[in-house]
N, CA, C and O of each residue as an XYZ file, in Angstrom:
924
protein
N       0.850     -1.193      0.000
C       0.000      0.000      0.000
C       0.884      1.241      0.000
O       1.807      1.570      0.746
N       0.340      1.824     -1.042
C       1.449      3.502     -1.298
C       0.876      4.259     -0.038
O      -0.334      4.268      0.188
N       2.107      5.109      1.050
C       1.342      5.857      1.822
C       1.882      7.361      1.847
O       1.131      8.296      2.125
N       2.824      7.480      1.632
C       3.367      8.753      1.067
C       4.730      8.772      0.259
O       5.630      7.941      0.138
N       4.468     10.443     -0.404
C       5.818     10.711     -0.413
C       5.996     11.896     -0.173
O       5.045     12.663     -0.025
N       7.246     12.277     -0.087
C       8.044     13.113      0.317
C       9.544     13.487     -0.191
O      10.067     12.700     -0.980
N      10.283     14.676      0.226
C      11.569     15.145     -0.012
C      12.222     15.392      1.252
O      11.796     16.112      2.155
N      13.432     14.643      1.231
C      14.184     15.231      2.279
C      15.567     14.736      1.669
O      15.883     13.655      1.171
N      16.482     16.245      1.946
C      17.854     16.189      1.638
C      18.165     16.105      0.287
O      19.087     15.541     -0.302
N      16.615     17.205     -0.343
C      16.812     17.337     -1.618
C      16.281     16.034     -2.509
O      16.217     15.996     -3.737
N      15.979     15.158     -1.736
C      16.173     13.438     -2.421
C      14.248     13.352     -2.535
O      13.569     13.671     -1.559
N      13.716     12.962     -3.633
C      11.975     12.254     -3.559
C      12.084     11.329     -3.519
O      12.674     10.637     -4.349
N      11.327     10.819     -2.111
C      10.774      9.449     -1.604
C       9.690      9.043     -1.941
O       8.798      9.698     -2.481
N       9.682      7.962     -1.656
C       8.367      7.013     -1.991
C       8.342      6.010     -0.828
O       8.905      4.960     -1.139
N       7.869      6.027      0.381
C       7.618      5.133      1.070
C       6.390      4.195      1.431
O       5.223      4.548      1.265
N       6.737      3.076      1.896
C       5.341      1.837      2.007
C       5.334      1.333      3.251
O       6.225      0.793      3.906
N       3.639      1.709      3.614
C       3.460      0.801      4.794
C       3.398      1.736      5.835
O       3.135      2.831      5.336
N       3.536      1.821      7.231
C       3.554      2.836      8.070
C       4.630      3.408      8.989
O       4.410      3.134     10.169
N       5.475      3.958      8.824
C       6.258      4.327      9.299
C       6.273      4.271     11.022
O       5.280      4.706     11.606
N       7.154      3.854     11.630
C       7.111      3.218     13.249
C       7.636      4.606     14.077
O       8.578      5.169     13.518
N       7.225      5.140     15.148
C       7.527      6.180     15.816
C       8.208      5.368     16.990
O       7.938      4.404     17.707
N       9.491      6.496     16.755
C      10.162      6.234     18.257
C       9.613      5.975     19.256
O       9.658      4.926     19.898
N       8.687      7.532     19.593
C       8.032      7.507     20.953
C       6.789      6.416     20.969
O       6.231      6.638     22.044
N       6.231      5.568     20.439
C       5.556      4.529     20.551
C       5.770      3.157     20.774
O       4.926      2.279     20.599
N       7.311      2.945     21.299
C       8.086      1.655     21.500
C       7.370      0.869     22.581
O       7.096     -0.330     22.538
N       7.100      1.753     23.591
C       6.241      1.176     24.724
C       7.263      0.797     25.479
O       6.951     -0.264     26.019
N       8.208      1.095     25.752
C       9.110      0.910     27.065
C      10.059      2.456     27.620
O      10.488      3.476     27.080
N      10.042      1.970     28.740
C      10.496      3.030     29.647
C      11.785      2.852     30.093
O      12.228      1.716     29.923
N      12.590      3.739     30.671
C      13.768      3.988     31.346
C      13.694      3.138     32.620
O      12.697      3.253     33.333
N      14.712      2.265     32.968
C      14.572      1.044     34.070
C      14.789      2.368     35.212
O      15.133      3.543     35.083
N      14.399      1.510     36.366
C      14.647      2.180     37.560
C      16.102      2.834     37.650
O      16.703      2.725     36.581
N      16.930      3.587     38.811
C      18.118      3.668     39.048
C      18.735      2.432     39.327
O      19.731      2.005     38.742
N      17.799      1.570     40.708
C      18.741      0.790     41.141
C      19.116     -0.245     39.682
O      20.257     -0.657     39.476
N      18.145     -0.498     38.925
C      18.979     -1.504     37.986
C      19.604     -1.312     37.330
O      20.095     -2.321     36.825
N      20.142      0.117     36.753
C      20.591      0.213     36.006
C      22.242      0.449     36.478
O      23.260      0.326     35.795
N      22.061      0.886     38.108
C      24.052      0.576     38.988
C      23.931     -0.778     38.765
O      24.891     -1.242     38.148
N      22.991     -1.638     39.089
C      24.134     -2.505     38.887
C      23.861     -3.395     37.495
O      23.539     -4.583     37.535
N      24.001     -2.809     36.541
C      24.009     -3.743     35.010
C      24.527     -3.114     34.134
O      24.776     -3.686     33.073
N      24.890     -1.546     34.339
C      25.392     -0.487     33.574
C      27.004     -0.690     33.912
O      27.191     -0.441     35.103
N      28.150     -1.044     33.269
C      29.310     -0.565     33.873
C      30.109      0.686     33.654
O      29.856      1.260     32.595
N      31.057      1.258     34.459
C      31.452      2.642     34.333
C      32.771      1.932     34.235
O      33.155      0.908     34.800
N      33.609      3.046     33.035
C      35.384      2.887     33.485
C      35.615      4.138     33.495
O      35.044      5.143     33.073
N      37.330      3.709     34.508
C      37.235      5.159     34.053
C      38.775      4.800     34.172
O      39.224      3.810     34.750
N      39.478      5.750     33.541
C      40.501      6.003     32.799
C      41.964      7.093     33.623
O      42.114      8.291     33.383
N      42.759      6.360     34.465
C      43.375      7.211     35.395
C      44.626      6.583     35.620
O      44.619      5.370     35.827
N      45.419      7.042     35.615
C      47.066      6.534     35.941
C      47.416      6.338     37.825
O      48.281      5.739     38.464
N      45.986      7.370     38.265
C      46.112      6.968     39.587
C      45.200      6.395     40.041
O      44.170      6.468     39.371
N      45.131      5.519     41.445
C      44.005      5.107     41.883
C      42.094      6.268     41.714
O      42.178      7.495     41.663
N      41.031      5.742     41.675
C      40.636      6.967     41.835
C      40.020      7.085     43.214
O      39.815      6.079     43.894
N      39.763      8.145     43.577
C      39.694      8.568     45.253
C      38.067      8.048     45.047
O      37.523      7.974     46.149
N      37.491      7.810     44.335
C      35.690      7.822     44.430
C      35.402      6.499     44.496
O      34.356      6.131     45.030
N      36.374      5.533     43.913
C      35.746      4.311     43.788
C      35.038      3.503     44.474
O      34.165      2.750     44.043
N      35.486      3.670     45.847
C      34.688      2.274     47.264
C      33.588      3.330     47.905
O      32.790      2.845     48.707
N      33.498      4.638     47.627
C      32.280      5.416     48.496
C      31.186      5.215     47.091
O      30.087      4.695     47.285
N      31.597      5.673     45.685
C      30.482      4.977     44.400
C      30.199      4.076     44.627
O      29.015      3.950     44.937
N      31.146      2.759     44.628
C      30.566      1.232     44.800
C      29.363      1.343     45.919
O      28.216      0.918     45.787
N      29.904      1.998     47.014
C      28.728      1.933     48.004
C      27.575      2.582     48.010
O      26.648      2.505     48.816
N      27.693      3.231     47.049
C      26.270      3.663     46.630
C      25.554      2.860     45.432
O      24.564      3.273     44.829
N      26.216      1.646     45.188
C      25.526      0.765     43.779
C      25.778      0.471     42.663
O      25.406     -0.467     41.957
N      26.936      1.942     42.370
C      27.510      1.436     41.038
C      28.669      0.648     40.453
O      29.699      0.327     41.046
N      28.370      0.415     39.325
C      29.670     -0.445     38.790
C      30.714      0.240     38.440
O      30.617      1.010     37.484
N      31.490      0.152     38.887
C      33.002      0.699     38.555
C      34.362     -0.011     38.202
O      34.792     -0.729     39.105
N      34.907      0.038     37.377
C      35.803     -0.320     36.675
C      36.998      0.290     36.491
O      37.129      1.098     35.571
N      38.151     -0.049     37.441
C      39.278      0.479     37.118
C      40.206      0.498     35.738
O      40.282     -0.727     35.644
N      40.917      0.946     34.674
C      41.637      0.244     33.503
C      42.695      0.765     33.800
O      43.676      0.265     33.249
N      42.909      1.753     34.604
C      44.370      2.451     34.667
C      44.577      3.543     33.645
O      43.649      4.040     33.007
N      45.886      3.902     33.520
C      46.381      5.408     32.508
C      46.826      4.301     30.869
O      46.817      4.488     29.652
N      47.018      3.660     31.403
C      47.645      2.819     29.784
C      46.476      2.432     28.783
O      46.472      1.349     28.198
N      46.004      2.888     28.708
C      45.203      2.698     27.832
C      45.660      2.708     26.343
O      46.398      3.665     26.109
N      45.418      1.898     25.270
C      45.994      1.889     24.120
C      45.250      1.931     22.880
O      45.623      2.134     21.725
N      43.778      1.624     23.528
C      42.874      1.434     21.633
C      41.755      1.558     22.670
O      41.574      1.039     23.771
N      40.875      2.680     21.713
C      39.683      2.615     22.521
C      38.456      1.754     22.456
O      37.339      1.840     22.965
N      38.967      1.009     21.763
C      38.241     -0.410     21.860
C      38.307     -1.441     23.464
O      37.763     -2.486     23.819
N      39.011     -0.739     23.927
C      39.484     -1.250     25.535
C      37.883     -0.842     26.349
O      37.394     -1.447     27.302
N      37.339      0.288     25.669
C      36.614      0.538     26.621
C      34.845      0.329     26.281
O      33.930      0.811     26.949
N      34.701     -0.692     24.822
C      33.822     -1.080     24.042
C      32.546     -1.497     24.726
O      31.402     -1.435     24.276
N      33.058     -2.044     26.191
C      31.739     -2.898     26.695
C      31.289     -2.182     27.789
O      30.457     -2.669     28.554
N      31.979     -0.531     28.020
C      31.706      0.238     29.059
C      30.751      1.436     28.474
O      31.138      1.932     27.416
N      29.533      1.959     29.055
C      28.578      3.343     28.300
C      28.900      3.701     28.760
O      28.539      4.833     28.439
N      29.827      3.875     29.980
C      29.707      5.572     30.505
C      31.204      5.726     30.945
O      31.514      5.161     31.994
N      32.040      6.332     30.357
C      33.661      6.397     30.791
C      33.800      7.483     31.577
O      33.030      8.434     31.446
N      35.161      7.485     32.829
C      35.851      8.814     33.021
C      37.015      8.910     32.654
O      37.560      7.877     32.265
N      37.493      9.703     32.656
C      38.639      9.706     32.249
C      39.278     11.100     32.800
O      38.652     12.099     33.153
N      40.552     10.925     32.783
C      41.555     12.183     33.597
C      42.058     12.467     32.447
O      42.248     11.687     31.514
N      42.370     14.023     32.516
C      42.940     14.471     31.348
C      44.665     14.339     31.434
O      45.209     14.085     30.359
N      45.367     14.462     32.385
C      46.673     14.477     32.561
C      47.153     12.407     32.786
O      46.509     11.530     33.363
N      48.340     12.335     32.129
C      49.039     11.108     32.939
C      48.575      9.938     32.050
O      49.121      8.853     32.249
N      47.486     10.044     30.943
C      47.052      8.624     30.107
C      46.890      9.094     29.139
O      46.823     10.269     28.778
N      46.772      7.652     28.376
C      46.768      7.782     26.692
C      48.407      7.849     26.282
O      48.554      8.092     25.084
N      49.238      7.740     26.778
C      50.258      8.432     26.148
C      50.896      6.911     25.317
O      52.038      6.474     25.452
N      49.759      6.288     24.431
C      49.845      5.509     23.630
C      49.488      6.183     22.034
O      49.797      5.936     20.868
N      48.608      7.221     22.813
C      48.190      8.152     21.964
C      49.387      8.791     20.576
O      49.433      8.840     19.347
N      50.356      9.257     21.993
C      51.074     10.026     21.283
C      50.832     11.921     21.183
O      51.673     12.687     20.714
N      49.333     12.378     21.816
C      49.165     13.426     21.881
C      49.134     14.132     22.958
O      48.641     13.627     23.967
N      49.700     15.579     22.994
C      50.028     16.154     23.714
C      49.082     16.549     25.212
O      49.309     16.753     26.404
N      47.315     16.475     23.796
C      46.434     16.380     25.103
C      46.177     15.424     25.377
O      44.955     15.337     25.254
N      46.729     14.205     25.834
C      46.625     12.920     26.570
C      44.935     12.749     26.841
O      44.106     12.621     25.941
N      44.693     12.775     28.045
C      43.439     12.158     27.911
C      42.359     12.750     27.431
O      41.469     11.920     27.247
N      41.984     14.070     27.087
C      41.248     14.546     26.023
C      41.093     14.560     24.867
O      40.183     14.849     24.090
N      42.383     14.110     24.797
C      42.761     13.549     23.112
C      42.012     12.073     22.973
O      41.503     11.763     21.896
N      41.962     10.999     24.343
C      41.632      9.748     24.495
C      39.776      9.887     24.303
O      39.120      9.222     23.501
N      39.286     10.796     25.147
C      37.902     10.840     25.170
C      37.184     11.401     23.454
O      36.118     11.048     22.949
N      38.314     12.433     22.854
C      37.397     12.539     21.505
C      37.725     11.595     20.668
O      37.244     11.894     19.575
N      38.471     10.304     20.598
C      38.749      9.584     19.988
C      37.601      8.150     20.499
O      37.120      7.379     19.668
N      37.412      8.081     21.599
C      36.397      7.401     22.080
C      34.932      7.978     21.637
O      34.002      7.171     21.639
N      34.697      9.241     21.284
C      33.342     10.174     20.839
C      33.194      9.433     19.389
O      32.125      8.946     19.021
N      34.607      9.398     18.469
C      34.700      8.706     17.298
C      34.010      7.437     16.907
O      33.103      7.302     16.085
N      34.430      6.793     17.430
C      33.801      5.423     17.459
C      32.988      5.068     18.055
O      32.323      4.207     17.478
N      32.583      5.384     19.275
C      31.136      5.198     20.085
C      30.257      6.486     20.780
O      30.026      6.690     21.971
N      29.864      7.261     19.603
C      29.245      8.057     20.137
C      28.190      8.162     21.036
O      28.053      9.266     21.562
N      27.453      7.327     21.324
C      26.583      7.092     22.280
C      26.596      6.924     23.335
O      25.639      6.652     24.060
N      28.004      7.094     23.690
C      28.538      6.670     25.260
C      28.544      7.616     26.065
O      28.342      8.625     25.389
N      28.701      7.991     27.529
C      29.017      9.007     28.055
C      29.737      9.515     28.701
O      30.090      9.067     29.792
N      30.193     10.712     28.136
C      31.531     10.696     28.422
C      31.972     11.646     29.767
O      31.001     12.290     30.164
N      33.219     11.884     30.565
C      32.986     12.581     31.482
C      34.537     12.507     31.677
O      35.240     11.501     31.769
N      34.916     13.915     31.718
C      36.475     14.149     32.415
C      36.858     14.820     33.497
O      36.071     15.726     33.774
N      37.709     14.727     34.168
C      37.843     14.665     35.696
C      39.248     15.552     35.324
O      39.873     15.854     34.307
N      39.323     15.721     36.422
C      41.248     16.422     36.578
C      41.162     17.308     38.404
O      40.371     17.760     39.232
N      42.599     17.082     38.133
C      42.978     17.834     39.743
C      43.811     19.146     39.310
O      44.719     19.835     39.777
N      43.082     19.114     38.277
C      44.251     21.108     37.665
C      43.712     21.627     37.035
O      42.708     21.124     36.529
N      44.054     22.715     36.790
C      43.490     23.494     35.427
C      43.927     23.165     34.273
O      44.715     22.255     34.530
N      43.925     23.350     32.934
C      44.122     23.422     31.714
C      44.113     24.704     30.994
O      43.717     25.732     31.542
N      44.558     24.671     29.723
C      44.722     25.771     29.049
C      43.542     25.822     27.845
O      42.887     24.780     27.858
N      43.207     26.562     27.042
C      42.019     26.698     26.132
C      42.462     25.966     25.187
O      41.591     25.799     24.333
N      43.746     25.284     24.877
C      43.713     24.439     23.728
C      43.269     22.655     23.795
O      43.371     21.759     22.957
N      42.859     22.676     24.907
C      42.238     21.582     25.408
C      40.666     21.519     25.145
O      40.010     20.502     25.375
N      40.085     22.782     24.607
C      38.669     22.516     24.835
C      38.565     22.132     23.362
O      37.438     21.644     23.455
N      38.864     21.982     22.115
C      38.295     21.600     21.262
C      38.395     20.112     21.539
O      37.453     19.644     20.900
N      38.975     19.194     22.097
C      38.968     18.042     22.330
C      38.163     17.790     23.140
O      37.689     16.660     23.026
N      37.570     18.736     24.416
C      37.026     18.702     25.271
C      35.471     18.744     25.444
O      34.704     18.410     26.348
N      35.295     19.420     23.916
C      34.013     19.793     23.706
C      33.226     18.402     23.011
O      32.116     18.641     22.536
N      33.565     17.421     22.948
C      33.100     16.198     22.637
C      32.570     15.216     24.320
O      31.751     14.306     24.447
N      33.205     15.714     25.076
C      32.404     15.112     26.315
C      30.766     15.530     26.981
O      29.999     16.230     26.319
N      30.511     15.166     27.913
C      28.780     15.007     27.775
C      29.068     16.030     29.291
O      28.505     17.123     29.345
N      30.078     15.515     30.608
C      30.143     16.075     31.501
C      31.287     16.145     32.072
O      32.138     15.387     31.606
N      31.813     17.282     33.548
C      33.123     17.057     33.875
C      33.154     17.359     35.415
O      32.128     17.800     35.931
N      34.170     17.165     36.105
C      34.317     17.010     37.328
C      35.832     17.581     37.794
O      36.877     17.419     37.165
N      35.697     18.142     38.800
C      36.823     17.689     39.488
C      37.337     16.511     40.357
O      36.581     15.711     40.907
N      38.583     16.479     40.425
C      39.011     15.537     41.682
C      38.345     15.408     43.351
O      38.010     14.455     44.055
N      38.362     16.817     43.518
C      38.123     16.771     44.748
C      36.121     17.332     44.786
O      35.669     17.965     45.740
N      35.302     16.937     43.633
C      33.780     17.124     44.034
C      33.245     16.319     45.040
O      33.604     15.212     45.441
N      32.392     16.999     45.361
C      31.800     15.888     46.345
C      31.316     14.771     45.985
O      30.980     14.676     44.804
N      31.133     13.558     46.916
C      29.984     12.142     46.506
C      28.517     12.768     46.232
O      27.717     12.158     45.523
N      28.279     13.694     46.672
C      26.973     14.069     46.121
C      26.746     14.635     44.674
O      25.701     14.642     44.024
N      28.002     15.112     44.332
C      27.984     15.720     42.597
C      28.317     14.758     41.858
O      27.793     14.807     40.745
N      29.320     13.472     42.130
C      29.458     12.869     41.381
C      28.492     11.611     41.427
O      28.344     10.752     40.559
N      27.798     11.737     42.810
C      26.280     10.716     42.456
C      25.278     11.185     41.203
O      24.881     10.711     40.139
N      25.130     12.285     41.906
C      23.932     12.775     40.708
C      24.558     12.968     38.932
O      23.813     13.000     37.952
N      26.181     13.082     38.887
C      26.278     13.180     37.444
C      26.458     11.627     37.214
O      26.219     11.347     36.039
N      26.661     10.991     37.660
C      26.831      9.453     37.145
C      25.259      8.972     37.313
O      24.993      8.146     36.441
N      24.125      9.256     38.195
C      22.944      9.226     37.851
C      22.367      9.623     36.409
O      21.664      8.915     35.689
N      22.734     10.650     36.211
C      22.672     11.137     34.343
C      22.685     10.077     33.837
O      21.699      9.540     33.332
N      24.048      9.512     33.906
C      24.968      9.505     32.846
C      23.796      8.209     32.848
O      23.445      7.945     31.698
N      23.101      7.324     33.950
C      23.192      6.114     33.726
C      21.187      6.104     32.782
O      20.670      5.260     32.052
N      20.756      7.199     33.213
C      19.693      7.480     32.618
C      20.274      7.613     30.803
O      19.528      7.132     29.951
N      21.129      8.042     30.516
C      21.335      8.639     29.397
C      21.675      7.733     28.396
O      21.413      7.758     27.193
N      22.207      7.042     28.970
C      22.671      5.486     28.151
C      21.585      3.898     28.778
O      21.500      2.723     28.421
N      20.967      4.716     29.801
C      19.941      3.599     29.819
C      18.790      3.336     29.325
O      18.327      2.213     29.125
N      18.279      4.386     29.108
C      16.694      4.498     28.160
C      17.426      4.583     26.576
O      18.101      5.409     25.962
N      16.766      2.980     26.271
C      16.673      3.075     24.545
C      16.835      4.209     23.946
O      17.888      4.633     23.470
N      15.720      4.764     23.956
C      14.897      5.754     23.134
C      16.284      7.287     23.201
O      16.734      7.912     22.240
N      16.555      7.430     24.436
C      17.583      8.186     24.520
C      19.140      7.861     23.704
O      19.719      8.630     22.937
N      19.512      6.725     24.061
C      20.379      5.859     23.810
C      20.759      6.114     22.236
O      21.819      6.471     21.721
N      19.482      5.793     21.673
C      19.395      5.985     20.147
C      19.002      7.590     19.927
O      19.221      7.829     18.740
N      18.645      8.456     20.416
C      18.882      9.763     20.093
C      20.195     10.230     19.752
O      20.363     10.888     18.725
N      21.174      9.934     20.554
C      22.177     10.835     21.181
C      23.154      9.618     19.815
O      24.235     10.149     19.559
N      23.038      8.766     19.311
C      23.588      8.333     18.165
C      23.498      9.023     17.164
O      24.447      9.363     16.459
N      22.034      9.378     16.953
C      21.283      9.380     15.983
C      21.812     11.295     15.644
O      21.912     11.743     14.502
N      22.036     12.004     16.735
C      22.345     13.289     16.943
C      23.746     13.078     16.231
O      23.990     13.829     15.287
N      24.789     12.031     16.630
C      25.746     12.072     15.433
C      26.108     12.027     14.160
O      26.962     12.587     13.473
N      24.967     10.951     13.932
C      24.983     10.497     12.054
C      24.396     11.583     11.455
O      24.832     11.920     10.354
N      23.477     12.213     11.963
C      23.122     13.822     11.406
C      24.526     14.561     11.396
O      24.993     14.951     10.326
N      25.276     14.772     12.738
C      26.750     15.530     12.246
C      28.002     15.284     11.670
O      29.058     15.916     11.648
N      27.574     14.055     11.140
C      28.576     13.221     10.328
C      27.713     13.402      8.783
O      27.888     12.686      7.797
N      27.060     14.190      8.859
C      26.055     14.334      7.541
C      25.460     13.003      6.755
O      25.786     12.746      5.597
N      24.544     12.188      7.531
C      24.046     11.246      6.786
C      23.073     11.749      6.441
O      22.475     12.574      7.132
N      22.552     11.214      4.848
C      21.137     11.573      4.605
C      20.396     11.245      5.565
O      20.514     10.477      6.521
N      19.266     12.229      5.023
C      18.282     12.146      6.148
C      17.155     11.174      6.022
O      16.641     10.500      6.915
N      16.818     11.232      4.554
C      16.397      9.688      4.197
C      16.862      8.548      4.646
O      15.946      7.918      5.175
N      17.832      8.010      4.680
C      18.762      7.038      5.411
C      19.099      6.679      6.612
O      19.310      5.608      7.179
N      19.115      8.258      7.012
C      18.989      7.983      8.888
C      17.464      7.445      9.363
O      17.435      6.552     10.210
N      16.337      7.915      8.889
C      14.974      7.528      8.354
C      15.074      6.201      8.499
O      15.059      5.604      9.575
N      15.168      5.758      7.497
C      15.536      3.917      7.189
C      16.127      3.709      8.615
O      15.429      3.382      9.574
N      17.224      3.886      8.665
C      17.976      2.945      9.891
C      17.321      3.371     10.853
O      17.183      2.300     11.443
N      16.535      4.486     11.804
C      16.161      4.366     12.873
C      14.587      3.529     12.889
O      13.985      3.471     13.961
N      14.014      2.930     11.699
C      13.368      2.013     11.341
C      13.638      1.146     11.971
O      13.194      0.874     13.086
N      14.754      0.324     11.074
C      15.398     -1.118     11.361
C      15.664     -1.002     12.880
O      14.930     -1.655     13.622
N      16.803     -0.110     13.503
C      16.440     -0.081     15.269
C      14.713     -0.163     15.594
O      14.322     -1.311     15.808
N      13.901      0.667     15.639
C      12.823      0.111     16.033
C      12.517     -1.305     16.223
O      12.558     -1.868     17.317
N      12.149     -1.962     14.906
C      12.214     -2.943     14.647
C      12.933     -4.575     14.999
O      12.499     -5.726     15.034
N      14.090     -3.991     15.195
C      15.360     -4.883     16.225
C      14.982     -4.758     17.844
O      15.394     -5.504     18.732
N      13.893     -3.365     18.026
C      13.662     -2.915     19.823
C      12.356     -4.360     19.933
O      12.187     -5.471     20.437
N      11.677     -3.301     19.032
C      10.044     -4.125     18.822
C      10.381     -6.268     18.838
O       9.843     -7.023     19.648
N      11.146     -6.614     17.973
C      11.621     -7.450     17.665
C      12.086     -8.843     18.443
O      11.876    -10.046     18.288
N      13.098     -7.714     19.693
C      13.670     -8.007     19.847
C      15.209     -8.892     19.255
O      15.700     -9.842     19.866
N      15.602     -8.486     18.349
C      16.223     -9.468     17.295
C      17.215     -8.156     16.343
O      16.938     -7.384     15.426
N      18.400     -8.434     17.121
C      19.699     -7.183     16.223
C      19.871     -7.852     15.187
O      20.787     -7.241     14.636
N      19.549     -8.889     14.403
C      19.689     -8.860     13.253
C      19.771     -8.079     12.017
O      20.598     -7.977     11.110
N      17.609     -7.095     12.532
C      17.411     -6.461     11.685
C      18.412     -4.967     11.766
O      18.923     -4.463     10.766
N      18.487     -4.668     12.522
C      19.607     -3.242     12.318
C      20.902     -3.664     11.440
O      21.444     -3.147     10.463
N      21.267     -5.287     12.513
C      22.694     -5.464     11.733
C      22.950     -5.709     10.450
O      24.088     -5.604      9.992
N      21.719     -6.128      9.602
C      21.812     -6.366      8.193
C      21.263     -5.347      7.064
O      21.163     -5.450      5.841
N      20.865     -4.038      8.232
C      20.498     -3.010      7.210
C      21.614     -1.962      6.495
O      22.430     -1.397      7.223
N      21.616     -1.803      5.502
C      22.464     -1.381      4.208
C      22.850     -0.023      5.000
O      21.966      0.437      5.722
N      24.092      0.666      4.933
C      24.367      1.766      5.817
C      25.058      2.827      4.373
O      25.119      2.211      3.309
N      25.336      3.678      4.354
C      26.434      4.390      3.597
C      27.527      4.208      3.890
O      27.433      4.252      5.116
N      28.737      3.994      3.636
C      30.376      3.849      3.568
C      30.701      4.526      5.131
O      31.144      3.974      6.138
N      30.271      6.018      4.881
C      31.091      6.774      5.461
C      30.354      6.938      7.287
O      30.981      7.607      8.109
N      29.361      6.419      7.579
C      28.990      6.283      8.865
C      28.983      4.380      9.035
O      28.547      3.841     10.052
N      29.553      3.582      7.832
C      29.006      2.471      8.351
C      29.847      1.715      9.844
O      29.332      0.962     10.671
N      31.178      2.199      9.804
C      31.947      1.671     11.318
C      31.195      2.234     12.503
O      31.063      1.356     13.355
N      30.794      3.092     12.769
C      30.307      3.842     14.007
C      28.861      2.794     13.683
O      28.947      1.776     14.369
N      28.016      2.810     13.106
C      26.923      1.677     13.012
C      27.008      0.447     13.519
O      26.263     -0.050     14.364
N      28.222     -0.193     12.820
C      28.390     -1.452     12.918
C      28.981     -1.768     14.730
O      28.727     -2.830     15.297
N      29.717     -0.708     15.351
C      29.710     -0.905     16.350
C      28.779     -0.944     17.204
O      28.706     -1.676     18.191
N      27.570      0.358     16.608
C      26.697      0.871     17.624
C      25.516     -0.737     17.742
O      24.769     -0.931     18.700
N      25.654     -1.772     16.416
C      24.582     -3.118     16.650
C      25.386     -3.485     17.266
O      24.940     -3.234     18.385
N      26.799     -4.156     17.489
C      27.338     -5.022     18.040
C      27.919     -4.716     19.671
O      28.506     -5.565     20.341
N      27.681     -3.621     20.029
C      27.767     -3.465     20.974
C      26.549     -2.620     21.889
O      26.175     -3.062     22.975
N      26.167     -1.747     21.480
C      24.692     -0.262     22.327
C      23.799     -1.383     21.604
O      23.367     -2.046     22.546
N      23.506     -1.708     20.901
C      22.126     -2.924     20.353
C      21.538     -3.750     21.722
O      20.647     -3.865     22.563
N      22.705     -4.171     21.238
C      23.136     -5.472     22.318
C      23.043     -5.417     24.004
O      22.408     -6.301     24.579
N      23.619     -4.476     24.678
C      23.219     -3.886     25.606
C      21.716     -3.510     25.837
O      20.974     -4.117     26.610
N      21.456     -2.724     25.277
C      19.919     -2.432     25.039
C      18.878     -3.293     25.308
O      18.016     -3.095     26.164
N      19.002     -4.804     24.156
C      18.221     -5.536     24.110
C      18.300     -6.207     25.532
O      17.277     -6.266     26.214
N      19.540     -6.734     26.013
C      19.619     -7.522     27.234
C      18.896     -6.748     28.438
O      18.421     -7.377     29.383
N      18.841     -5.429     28.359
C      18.735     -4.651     29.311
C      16.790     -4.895     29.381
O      16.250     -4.964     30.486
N      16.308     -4.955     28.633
C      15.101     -4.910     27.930
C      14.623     -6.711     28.725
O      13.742     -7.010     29.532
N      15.410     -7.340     28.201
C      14.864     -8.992     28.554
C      15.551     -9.140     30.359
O      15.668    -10.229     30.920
N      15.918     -7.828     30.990
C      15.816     -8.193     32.460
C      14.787     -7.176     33.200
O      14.554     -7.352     34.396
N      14.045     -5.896     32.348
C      13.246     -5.106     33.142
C      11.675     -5.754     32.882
O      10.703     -5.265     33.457
């Protein structure tokens, strides 16, 4: 059945059948408590970090990796990273060490959340690297600031619907058609509805966003769905 058409991105469509709305998935954002403990956090520091056993005791998962960090694929199975700007990455090779680490992590998994910490100041040539993170901290904030921003963070990467926004906010700034982004936030529906990453993983992508895709089924999919078959 023909049900419309339309133009977008300059391009005339012809689409069939009824197009699936995000906001009609029919699921909600899990509670807090489930999401400390099924969500994991890393975070990224050459030193111990001072927050770790008073966080744990408030529920969340925390994950030490240390300053050596070498491919940000290290941090693939974690949504919500911290990271220190001084003392890591220096696998990198760049001068801004761990800000250099977090927009290179924005690269490949944009959907994650990101958050940098430090016990110093910095200089303004740090913020274009900087401006790819979601939130930031100091060393010495309180457990109450860094409860409530890791509360965010866990809302932000825990609701689907969000989850897939804040992707979806990239492939627009990576300039995907908009027709296309169309299509694929389809096939996600469909893989939600489904239950079954197949359908995202076998849908046709463009060249130039298809790595950030292919991660976002094989890993934020995946998460998602499991998260889904325990609420």
């Amino acid at each position: 059945m023909l049900l419309g058409r339309g133009k977008i991105g300059g391009n005339v469509f012809i689409h069939f059948g009824t197009p699936k709305r995000l906001g009609n998935l029919g699921i909600t954002c899990p509670e807090i408590r489930e999401l400390k403990s099924r969500i994991q956090i890393a975070v990224i520091d050459d030193d111990p970090f001072i927050k770790l056993e008073s966080l744990r005791a408030h529920g969340f998962s925390i994950t030490e990796l240390g300053g050596d960090i070498k491919s940000v694929d290290q941090v693939m199975a974690y949504p919500i990273v911290i990271c220190d700007i001084k003392g890591v990455g220096k696998a990198f090779g760049s001068d801004k060490e761990g800000a250099h680490v977090l927009s290179e992590i924005r690269k490949s998994y944009p959907d994650k959340f990101l958050i940098t910490f430090t016990g110093m100041t910095y200089d303004a040539s740090y913020n274009e690297s900087l401006a790819t993170t979601d939130a930031s901290a100091t060393k010495d904030a309180s457990i109450d600031y860094w409860t409530a921003l890791l509360e965010k963070g866990l809302k932000n990467v825990g609701d689907p619907r969000q989850r897939w926004v804040r992707f979806r906010k990239n492939l627009l700034d990576e300039g995907m058609d908009l027709f296309e982004l169309f299509k694929l936030e389809q096939a996600f529906i469909s893989s939600i509805e489904k239950r079954d990453p197949s359908i995202m993983k076998s849908h046709p992508v463009p060249a130039e966003v298809k790595d950030i895709v292919v991660k976002f089924t094989v890993v934020a999919l995946i998460q998602i769905l499991e998260g889904l078959g325990k609420s």
